[in-house]
C-alpha positions in Angstrom: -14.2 51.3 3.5 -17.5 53.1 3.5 -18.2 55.9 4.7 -21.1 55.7 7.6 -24.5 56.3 6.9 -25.4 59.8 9.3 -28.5 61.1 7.3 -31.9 59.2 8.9 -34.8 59.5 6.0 -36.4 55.6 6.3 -37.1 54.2 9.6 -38.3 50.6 9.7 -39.9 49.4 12.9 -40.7 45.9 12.7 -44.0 45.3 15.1 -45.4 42.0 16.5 -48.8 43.5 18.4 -47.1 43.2 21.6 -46.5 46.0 24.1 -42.8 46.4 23.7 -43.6 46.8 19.6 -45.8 49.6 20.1 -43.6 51.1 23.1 -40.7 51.2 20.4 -43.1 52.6 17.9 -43.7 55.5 19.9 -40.3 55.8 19.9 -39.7 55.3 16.5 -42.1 57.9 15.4 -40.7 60.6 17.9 -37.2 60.0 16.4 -38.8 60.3 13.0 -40.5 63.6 13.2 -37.4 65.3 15.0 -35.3 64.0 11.8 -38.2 64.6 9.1 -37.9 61.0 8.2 -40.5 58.2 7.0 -41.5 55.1 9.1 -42.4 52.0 7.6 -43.9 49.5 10.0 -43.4 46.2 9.0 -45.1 42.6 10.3 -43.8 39.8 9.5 -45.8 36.3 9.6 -43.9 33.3 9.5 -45.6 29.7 8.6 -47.7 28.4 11.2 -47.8 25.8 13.8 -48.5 22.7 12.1 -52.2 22.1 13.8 -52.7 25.7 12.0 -51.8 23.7 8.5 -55.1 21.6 8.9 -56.8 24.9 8.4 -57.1 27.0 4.7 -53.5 28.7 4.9 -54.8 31.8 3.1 -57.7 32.4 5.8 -55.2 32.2 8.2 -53.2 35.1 6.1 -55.6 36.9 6.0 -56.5 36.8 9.7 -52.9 37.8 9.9 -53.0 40.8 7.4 -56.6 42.2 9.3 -54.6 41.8 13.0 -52.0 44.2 11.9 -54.0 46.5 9.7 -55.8 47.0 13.6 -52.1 47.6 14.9 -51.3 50.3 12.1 -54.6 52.2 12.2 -53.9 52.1 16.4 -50.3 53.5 15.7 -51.0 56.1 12.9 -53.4 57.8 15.5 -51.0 58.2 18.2 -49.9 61.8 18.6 -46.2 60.8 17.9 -47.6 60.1 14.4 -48.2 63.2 13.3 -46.9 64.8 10.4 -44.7 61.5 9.8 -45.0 59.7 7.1 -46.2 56.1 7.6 -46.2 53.8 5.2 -47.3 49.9 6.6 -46.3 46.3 4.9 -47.4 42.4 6.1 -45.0 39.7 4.7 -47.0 36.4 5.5 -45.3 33.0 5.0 -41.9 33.6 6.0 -39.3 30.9 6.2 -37.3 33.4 8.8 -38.5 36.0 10.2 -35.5 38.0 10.9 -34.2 37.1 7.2 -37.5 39.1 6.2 -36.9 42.0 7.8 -33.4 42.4 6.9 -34.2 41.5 3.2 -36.9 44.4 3.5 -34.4 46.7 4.8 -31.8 46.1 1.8 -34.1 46.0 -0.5 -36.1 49.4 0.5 -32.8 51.3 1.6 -33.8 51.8 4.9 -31.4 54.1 6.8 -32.1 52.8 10.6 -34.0 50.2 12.0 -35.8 50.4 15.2 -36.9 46.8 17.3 -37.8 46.1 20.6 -35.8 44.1 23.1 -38.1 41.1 22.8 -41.7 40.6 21.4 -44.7 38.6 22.4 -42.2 35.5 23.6 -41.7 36.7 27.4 -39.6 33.5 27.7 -36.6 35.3 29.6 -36.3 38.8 30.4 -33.0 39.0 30.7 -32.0 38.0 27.1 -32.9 39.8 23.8 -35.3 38.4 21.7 -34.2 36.1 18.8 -35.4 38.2 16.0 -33.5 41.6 17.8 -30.5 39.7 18.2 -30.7 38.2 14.2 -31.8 41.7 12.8 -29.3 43.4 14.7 -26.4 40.8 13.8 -27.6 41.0 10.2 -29.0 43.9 9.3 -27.6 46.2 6.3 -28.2 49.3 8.6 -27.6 50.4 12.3 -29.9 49.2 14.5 -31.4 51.1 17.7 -32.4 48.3 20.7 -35.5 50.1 22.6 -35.7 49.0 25.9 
């Protein structure tokens, strides 16, 4: 059996523009400088609606890529961002979301990931998000729920 991971150096902190994201962010970043870790803040876009098809795909990317870029700069000059290092990433057309972020996580050896209850869907408040609930039943690391 192997033994637990109890050194934090990568933090991943998958973001959706909504006001739980950046709540966890804050959080993320806090966690980060107390351990002298990195954050990497991740969005992930999945394919669109269909009436978004009838529309150039990479446009829409791009819109995509230029919404988050806002959402990093807005993060890296929060105070909680200082002296952390922040690194940012934008996966567009992803099958699953969830899939992406754990795939990112393996494939980047992220030590702890850090997600939000729920994200921009405020369809019940009382149940955790779908992507939480798939990152944190697949992902390759522990996973801290910010509430």
């Amino acid at each position: 059996m192997a033994r637990p991971r109890t050194q934090i150096n990568k933090i991943l902190v998958p973001i959706d523009g909504s006001e739980t994201s950046f709540k966890t962010t804050r959080y993320a970043l806090s966690l980060a400088r107390e351990r002298k870790a990195s954050v990497t803040l991740l969005h992930v876009s999945d394919i669109p609606p269909l009436p978004l098809h009838m529309a150039p795909l990479e446009k829409y990317y791009e819109e995509v890529r230029e919404e988050a870029e806002k959402w990093f700069n807005s993060i890296k000059s929060l105070p909680e961002s200082k002296d952390v290092e922040t690194r940012t990433k934008v996966i567009t057309a992803a099958l699953s979301v969830v899939g992406s972020i754990v795939k990112f996580a393996e494939d980047n050896d992220i030590d702890l990931i850090v997600i939000g209850t729920r994200g921009r869907s405020k369809f019940a408040k009382l149940l955790m998000g779908s992507v939480t609930s798939g990152v944190t039943t697949h992902a390759p690391c522990p996973v801290l729920v910010v509430r």
